[in-house]
Backbone as XML, in Angstrom:
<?xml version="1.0"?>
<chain id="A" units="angstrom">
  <residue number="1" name="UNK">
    <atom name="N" x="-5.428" y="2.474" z="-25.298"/>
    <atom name="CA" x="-6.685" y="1.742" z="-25.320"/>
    <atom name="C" x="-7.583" y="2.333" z="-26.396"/>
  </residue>
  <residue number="2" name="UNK">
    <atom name="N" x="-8.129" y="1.606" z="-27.363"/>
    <atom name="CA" x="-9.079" y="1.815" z="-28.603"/>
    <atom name="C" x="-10.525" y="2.477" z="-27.177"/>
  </residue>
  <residue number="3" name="UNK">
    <atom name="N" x="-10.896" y="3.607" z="-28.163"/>
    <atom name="CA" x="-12.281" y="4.432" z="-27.780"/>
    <atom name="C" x="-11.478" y="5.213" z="-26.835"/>
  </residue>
  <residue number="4" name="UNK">
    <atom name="N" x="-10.762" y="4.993" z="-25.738"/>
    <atom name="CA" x="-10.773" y="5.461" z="-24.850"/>
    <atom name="C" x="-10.371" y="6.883" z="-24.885"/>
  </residue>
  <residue number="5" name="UNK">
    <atom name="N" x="-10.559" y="8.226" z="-25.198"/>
    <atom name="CA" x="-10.633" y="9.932" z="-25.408"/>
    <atom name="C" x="-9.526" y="10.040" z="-24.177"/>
  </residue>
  <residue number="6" name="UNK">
    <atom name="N" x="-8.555" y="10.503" z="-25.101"/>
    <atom name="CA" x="-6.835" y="10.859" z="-23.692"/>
    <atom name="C" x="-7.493" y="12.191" z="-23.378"/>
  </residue>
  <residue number="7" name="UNK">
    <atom name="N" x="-7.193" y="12.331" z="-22.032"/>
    <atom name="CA" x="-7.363" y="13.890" z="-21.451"/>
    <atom name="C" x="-6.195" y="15.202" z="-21.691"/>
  </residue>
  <residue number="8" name="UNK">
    <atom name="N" x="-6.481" y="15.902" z="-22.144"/>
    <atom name="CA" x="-5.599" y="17.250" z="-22.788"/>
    <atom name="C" x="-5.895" y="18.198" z="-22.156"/>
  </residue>
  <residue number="9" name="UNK">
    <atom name="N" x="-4.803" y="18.769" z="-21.338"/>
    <atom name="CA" x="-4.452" y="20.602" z="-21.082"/>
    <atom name="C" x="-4.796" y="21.387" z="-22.372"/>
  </residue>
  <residue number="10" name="UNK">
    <atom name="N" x="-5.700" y="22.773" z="-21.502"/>
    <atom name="CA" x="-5.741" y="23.517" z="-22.440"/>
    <atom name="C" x="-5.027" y="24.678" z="-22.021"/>
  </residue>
  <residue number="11" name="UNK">
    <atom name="N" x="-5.229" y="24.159" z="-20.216"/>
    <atom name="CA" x="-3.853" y="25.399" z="-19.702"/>
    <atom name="C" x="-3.317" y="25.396" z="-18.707"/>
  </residue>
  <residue number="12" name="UNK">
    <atom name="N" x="-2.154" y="25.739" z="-18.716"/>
    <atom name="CA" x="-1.093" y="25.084" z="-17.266"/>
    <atom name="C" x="-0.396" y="26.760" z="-17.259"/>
  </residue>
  <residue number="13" name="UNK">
    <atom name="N" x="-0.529" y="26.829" z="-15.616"/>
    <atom name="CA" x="-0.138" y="28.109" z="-15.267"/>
    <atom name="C" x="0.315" y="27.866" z="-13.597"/>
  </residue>
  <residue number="14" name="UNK">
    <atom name="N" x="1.372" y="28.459" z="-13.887"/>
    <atom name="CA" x="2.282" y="28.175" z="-12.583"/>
    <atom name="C" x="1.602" y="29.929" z="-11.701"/>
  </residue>
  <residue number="15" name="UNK">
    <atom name="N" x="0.926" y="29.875" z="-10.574"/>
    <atom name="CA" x="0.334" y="30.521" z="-10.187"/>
    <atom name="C" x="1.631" y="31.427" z="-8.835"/>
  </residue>
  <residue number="16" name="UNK">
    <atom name="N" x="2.604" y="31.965" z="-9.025"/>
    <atom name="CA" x="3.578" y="32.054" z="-8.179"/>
    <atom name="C" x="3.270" y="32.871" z="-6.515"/>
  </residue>
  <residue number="17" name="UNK">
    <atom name="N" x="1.877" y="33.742" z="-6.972"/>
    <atom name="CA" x="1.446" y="34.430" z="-5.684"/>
    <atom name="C" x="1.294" y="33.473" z="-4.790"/>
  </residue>
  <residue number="18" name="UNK">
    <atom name="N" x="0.035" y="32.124" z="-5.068"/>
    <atom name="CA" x="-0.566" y="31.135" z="-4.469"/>
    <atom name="C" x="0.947" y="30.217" z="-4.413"/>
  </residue>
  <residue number="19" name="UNK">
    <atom name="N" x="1.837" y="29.971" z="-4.907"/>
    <atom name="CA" x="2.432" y="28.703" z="-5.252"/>
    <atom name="C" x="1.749" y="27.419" z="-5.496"/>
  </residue>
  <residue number="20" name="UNK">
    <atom name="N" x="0.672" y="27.888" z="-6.143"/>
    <atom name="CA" x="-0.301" y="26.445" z="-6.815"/>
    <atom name="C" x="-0.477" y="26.553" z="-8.184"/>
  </residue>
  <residue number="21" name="UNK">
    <atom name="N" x="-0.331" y="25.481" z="-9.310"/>
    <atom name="CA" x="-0.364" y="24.987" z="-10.580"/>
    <atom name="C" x="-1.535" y="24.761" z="-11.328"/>
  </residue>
  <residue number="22" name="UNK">
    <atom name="N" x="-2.244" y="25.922" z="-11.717"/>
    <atom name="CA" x="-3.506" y="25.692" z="-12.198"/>
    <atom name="C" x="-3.292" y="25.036" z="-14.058"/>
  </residue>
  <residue number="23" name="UNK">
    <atom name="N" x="-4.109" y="23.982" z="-13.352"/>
    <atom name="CA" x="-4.196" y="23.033" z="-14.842"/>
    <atom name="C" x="-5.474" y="22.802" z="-15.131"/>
  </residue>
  <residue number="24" name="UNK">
    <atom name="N" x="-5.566" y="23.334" z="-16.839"/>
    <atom name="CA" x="-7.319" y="22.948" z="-17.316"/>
    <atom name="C" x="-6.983" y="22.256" z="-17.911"/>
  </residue>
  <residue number="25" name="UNK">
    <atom name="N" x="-8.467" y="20.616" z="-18.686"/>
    <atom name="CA" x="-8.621" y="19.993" z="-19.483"/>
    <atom name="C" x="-9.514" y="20.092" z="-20.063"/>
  </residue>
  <residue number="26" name="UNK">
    <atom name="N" x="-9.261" y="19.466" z="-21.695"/>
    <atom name="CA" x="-10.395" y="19.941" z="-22.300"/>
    <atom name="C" x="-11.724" y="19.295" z="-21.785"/>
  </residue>
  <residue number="27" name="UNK">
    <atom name="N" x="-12.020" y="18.295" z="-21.168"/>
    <atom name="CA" x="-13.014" y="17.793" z="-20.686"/>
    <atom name="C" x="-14.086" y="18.776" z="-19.363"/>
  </residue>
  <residue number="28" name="UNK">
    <atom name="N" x="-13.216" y="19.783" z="-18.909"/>
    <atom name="CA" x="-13.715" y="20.582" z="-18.378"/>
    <atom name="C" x="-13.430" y="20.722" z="-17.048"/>
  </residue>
  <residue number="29" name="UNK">
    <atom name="N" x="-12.043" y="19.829" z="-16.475"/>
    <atom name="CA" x="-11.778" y="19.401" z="-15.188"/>
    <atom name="C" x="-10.644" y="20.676" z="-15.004"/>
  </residue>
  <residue number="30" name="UNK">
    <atom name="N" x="-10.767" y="21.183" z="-14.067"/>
    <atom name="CA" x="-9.499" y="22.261" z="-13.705"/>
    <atom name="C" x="-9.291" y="22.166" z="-11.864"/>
  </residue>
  <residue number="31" name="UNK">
    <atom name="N" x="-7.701" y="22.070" z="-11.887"/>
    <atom name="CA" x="-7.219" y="21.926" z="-10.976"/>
    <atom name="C" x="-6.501" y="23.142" z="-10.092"/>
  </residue>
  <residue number="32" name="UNK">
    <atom name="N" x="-5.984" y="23.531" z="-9.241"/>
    <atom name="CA" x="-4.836" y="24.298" z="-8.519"/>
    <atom name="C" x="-4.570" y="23.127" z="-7.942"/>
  </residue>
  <residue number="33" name="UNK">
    <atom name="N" x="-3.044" y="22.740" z="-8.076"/>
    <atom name="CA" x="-2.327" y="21.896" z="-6.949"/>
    <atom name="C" x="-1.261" y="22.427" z="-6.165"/>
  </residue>
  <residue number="34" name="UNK">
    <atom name="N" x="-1.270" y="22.952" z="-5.229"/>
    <atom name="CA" x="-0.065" y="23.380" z="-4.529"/>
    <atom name="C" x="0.963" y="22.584" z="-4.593"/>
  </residue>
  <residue number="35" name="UNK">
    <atom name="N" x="2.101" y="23.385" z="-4.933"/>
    <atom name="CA" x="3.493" y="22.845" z="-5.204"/>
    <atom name="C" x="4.221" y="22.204" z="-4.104"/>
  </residue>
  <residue number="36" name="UNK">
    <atom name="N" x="3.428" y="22.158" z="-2.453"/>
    <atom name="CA" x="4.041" y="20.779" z="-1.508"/>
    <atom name="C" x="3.505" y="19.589" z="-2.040"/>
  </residue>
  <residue number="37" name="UNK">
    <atom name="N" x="2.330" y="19.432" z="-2.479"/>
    <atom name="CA" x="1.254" y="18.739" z="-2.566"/>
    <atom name="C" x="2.389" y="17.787" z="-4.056"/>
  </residue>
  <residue number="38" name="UNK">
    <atom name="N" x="2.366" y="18.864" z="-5.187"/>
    <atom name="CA" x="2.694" y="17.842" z="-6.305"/>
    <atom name="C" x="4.749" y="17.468" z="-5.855"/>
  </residue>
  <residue number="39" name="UNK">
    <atom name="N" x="4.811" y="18.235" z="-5.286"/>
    <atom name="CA" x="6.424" y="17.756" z="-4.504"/>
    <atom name="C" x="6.338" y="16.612" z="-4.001"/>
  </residue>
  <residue number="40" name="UNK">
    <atom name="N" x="5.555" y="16.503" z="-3.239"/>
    <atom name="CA" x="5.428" y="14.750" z="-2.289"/>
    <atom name="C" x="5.055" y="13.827" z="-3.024"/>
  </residue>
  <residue number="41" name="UNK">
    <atom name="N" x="3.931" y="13.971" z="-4.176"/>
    <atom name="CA" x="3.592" y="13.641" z="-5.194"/>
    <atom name="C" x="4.110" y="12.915" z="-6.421"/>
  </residue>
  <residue number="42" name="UNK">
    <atom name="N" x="5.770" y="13.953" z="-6.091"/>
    <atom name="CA" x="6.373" y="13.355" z="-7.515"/>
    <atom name="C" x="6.018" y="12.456" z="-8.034"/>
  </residue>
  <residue number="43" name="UNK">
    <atom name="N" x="6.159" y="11.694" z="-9.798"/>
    <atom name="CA" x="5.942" y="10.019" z="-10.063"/>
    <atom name="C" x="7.691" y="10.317" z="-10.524"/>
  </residue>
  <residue number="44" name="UNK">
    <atom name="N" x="8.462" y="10.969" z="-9.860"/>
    <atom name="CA" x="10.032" y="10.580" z="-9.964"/>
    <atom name="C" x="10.242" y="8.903" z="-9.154"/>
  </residue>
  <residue number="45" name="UNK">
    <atom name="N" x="11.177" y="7.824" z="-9.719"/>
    <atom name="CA" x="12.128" y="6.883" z="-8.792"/>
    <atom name="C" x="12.024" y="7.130" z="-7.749"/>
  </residue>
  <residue number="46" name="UNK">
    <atom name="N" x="12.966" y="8.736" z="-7.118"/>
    <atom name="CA" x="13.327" y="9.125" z="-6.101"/>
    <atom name="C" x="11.838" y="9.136" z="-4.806"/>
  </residue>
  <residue number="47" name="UNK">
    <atom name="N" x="11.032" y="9.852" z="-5.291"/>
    <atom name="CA" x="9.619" y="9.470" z="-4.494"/>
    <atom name="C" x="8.630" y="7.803" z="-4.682"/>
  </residue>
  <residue number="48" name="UNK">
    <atom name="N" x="8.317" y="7.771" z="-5.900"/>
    <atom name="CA" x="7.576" y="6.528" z="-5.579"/>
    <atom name="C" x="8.227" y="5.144" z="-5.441"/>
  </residue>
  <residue number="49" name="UNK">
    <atom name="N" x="9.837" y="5.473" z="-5.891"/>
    <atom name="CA" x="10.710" y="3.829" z="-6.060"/>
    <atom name="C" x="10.037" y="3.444" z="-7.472"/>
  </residue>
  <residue number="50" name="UNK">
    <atom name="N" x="10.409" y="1.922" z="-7.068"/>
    <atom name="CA" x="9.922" y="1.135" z="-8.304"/>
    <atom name="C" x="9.023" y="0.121" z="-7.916"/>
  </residue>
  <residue number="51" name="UNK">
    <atom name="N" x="8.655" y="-0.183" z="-6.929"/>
    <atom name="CA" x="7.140" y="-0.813" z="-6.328"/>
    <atom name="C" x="6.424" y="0.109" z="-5.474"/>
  </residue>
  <residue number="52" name="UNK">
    <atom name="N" x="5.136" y="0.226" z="-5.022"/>
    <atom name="CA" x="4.564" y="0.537" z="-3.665"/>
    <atom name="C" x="5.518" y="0.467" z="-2.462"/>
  </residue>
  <residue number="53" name="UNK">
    <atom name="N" x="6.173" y="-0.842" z="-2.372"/>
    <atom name="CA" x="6.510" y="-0.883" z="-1.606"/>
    <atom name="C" x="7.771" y="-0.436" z="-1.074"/>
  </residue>
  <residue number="54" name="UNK">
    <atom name="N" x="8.422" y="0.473" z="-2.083"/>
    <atom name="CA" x="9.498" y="1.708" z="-2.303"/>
    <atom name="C" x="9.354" y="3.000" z="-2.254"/>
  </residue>
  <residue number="55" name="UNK">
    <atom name="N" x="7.951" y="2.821" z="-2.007"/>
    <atom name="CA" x="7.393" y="4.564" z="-1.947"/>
    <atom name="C" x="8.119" y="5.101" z="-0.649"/>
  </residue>
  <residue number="56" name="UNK">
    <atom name="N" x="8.646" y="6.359" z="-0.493"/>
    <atom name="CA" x="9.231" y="7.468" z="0.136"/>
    <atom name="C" x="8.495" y="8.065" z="0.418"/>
  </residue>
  <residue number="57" name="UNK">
    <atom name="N" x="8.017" y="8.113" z="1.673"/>
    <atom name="CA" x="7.515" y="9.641" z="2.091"/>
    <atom name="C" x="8.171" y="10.544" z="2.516"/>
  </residue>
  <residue number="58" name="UNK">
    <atom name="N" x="7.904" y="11.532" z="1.903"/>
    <atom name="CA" x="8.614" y="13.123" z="1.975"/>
    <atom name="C" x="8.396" y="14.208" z="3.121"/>
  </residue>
  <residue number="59" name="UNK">
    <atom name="N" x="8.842" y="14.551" z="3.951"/>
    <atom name="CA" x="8.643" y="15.964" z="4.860"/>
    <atom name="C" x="9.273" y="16.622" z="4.397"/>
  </residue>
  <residue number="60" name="UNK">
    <atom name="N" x="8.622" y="17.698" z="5.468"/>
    <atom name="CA" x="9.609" y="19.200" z="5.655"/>
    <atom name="C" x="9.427" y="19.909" z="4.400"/>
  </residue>
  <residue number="61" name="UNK">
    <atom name="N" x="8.357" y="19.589" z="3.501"/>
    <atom name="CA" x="8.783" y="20.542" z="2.301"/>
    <atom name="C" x="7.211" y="21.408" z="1.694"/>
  </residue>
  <residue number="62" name="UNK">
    <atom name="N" x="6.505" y="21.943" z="3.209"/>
    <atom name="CA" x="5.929" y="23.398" z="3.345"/>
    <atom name="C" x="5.720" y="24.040" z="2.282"/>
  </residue>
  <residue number="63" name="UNK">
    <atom name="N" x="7.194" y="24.858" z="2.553"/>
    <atom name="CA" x="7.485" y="25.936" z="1.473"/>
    <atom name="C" x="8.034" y="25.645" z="0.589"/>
  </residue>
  <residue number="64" name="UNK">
    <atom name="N" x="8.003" y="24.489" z="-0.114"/>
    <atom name="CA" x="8.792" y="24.470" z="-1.152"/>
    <atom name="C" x="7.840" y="25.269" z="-2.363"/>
  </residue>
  <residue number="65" name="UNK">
    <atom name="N" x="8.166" y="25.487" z="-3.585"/>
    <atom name="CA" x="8.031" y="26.246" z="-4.402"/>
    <atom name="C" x="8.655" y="26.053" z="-5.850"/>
  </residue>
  <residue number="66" name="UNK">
    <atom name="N" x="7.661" y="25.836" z="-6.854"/>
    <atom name="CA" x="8.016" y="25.342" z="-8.488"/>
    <atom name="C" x="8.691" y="26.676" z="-8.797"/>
  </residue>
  <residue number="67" name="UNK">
    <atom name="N" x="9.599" y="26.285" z="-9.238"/>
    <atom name="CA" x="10.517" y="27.497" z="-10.310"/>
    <atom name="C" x="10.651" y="27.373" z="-11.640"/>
  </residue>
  <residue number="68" name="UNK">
    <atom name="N" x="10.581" y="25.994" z="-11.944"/>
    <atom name="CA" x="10.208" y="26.105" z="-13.718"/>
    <atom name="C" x="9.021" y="24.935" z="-14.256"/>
  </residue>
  <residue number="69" name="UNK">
    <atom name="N" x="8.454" y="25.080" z="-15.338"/>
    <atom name="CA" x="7.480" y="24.252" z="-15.773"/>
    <atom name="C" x="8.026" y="24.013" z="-17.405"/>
  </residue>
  <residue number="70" name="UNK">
    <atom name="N" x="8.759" y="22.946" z="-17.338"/>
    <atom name="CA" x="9.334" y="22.323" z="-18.731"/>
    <atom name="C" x="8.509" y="21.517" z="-19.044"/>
  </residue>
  <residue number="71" name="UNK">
    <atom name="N" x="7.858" y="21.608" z="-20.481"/>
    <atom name="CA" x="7.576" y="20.713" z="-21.402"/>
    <atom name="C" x="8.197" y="19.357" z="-21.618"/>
  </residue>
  <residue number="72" name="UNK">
    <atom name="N" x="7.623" y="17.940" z="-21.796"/>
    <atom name="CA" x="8.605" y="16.817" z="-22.289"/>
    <atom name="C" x="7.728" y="16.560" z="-23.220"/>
  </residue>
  <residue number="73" name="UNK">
    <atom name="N" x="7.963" y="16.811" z="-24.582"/>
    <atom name="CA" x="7.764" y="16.332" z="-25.696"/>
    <atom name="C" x="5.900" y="17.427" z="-25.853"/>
  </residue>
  <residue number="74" name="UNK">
    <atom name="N" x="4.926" y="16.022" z="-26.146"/>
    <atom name="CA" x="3.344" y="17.047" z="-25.573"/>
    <atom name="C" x="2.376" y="16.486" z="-25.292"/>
  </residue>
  <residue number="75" name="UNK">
    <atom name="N" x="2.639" y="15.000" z="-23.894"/>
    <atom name="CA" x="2.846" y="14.417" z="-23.214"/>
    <atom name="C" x="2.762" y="14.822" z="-21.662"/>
  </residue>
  <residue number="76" name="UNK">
    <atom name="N" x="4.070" y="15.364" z="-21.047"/>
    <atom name="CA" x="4.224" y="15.857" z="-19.938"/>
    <atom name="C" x="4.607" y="17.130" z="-19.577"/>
  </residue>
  <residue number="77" name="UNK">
    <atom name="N" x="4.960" y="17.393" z="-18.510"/>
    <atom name="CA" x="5.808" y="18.457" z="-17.613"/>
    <atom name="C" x="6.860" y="17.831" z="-16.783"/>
  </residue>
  <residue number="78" name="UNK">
    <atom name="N" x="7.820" y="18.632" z="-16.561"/>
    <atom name="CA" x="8.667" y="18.163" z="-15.821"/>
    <atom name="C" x="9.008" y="19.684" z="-14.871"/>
  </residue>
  <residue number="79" name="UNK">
    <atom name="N" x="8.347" y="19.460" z="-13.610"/>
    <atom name="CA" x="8.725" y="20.200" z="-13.120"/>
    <atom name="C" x="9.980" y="20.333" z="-11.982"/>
  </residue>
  <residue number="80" name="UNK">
    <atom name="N" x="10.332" y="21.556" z="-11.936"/>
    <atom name="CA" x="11.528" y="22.080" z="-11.126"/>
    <atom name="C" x="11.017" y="23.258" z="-9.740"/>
  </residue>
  <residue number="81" name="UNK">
    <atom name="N" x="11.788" y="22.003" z="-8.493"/>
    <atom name="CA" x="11.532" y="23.175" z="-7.382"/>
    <atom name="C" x="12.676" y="23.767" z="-6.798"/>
  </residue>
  <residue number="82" name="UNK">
    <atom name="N" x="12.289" y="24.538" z="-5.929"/>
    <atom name="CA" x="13.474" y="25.085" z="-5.424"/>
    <atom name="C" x="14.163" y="24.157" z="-4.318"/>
  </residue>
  <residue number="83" name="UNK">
    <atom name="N" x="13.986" y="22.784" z="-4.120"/>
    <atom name="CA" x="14.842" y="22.087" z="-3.608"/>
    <atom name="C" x="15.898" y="21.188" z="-4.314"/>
  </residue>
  <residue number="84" name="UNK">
    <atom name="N" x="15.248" y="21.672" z="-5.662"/>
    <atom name="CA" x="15.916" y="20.994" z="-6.589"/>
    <atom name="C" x="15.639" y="20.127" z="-7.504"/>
  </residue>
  <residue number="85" name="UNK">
    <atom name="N" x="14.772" y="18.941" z="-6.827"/>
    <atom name="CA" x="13.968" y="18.069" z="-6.934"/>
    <atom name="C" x="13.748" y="18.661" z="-8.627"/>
  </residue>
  <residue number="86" name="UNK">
    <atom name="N" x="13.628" y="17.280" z="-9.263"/>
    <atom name="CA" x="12.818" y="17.686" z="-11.007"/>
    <atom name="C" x="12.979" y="16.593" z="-11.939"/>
  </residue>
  <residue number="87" name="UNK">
    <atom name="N" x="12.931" y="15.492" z="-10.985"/>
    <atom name="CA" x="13.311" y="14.414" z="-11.480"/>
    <atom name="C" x="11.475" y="13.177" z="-12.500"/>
  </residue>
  <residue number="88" name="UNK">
    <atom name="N" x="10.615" y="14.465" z="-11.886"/>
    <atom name="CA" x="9.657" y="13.319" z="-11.975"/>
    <atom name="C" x="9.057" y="14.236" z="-13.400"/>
  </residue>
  <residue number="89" name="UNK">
    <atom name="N" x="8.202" y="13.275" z="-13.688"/>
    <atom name="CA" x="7.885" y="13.329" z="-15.049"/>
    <atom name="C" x="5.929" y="13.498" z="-14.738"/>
  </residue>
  <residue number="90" name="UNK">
    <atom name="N" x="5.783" y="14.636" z="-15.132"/>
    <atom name="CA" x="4.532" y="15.000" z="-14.427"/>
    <atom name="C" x="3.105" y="15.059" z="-15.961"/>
  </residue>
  <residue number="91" name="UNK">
    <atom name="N" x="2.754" y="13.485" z="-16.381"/>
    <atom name="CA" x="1.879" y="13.440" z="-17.354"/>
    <atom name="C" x="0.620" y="13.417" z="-17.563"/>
  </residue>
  <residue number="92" name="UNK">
    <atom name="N" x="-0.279" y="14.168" z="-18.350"/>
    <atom name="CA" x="-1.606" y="14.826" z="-18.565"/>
    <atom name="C" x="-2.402" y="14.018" z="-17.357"/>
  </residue>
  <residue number="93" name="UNK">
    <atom name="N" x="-2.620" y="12.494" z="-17.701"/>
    <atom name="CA" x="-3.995" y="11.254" z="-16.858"/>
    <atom name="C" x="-3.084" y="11.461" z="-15.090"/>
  </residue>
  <residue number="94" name="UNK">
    <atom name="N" x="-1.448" y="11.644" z="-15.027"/>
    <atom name="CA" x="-1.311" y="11.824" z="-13.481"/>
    <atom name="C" x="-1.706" y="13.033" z="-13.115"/>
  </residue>
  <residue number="95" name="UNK">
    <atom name="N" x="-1.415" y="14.172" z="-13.627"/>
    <atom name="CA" x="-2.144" y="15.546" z="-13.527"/>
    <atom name="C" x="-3.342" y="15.418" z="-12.977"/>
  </residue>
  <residue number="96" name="UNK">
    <atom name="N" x="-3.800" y="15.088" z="-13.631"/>
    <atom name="CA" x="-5.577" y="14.698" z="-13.732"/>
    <atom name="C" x="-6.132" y="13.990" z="-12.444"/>
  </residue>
  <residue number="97" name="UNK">
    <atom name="N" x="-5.511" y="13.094" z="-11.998"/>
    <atom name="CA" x="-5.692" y="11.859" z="-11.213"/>
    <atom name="C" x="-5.362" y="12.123" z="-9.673"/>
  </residue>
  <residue number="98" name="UNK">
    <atom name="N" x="-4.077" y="13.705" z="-9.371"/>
    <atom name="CA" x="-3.442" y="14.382" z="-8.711"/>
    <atom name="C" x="-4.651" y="15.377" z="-8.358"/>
  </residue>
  <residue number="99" name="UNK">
    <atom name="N" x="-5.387" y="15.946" z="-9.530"/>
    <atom name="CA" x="-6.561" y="16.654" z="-9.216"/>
    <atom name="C" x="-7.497" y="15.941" z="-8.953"/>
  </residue>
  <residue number="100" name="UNK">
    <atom name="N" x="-8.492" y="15.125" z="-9.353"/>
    <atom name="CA" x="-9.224" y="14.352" z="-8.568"/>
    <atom name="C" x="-9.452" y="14.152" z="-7.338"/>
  </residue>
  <residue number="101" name="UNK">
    <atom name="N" x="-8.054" y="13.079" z="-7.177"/>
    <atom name="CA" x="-7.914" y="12.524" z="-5.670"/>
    <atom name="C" x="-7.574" y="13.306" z="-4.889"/>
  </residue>
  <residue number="102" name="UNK">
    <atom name="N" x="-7.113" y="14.931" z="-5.045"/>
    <atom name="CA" x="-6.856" y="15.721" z="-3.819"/>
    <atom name="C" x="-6.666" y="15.398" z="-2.394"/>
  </residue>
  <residue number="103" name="UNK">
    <atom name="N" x="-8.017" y="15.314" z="-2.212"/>
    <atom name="CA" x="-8.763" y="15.316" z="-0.626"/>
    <atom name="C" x="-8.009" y="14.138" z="-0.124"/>
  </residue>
  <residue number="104" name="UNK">
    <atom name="N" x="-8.149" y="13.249" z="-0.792"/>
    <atom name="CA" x="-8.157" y="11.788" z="-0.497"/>
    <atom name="C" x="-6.617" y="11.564" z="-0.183"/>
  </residue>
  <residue number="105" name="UNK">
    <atom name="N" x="-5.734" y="11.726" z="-1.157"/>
    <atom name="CA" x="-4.193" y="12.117" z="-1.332"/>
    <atom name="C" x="-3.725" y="12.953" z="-0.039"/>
  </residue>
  <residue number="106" name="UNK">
    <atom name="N" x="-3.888" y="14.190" z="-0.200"/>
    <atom name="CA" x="-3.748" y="14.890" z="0.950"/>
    <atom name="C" x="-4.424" y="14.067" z="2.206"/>
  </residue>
  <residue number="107" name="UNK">
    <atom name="N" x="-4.778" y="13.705" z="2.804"/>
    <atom name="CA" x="-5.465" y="13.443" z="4.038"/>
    <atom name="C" x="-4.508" y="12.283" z="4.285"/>
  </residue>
  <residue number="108" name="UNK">
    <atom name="N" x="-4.326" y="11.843" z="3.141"/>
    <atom name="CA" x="-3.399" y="10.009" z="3.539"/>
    <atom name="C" x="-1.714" y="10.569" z="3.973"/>
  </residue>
  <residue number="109" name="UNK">
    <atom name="N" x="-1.587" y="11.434" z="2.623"/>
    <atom name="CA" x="0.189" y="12.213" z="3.269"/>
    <atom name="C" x="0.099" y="12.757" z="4.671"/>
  </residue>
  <residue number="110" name="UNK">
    <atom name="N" x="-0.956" y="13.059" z="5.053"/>
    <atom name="CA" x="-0.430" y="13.966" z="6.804"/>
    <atom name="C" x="-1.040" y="12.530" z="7.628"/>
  </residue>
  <residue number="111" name="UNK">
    <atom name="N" x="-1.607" y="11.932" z="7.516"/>
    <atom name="CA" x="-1.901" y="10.911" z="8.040"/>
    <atom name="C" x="-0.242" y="10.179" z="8.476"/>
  </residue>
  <residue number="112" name="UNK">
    <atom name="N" x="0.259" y="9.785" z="7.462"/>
    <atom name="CA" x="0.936" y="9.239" z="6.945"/>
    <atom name="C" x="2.434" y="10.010" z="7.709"/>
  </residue>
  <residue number="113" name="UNK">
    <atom name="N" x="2.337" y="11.474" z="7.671"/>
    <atom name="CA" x="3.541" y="12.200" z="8.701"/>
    <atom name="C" x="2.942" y="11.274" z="9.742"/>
  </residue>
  <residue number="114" name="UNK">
    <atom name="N" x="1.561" y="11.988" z="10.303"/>
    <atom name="CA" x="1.799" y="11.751" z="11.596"/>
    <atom name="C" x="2.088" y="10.416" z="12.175"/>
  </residue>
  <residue number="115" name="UNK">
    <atom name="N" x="1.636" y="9.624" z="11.401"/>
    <atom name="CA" x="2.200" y="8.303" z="11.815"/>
    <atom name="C" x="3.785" y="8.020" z="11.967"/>
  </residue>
  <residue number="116" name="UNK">
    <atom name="N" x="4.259" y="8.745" z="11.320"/>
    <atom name="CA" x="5.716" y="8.840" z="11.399"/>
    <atom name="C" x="6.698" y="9.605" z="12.367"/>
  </residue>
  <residue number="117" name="UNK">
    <atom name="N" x="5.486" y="10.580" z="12.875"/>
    <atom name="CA" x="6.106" y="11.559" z="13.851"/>
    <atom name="C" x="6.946" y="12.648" z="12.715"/>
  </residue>
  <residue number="118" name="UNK">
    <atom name="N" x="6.494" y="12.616" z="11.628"/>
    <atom name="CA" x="7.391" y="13.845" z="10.790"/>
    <atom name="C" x="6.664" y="14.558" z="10.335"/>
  </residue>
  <residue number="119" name="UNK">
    <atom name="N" x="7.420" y="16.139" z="10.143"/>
    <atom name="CA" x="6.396" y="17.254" z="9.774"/>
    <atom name="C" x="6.330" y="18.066" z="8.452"/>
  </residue>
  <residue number="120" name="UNK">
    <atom name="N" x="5.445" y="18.525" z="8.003"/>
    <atom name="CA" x="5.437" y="19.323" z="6.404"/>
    <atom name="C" x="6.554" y="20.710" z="6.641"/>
  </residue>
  <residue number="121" name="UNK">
    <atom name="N" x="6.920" y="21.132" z="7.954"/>
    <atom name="CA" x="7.525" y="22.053" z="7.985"/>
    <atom name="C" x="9.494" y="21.438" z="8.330"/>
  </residue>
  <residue number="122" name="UNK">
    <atom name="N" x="10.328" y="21.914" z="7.851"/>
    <atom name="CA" x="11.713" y="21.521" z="7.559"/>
    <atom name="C" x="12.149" y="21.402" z="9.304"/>
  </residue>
</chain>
């Protein structure tokens, strides 16, 4: 989109004590996202499908935990957990949008267990 200023990392740091992903932009927005949080999150196929109405919700994955933070091109991340999972393609405006909506995000995923009767723990 003409005018529209793309949002840019100035720093992405895989925080391994916390297991949360601190991401700055230059606009001044900085995030920690815990690595269940961007796990359920994925924008992989495997989590959102290919409509809404293919979206997957994910349990049981607590403790999961990022083990690598790959570059795609300078664009995205592609991260890797220890379930394996690393299929999704994790880019600057979803970053961003992942930090934002936090509260909102989070509250709808456990909502969303409990409606299911399923839990963040395996």
């Amino acid at each position: 989109m003409a005018g529209v200023k793309e949002i840019w990392p100035t720093e992405l740091r895989l925080r391994k004590d916390t297991g949360h992903l601190a991401v700055t932009f230059d606009n001044g927005e900085s995030y920690e996202l815990p690595a269940e949080y961007l796990r359920v999150h994925s924008p992989s196929a495997e989590v959102q499908g290919h409509s809404p109405e293919e979206r997957k919700l994910v349990g049981g994955k607590k403790n999961v935990a990022i083990l690598e933070v790959l570059p795609v091109g300078n664009y995205a991340v592609r991260l890797v957990f220890d379930d394996m999972h690393s299929t999704g393609i994790f880019s600057w405006p979803y970053f961003a949008g992942l930090g934002r909506d936090y509260k909102t995000n989070w509250q709808k995923y456990l909502d969303e267990l409990a409606a299911k009767g399923l839990k963040r723990e395996r």
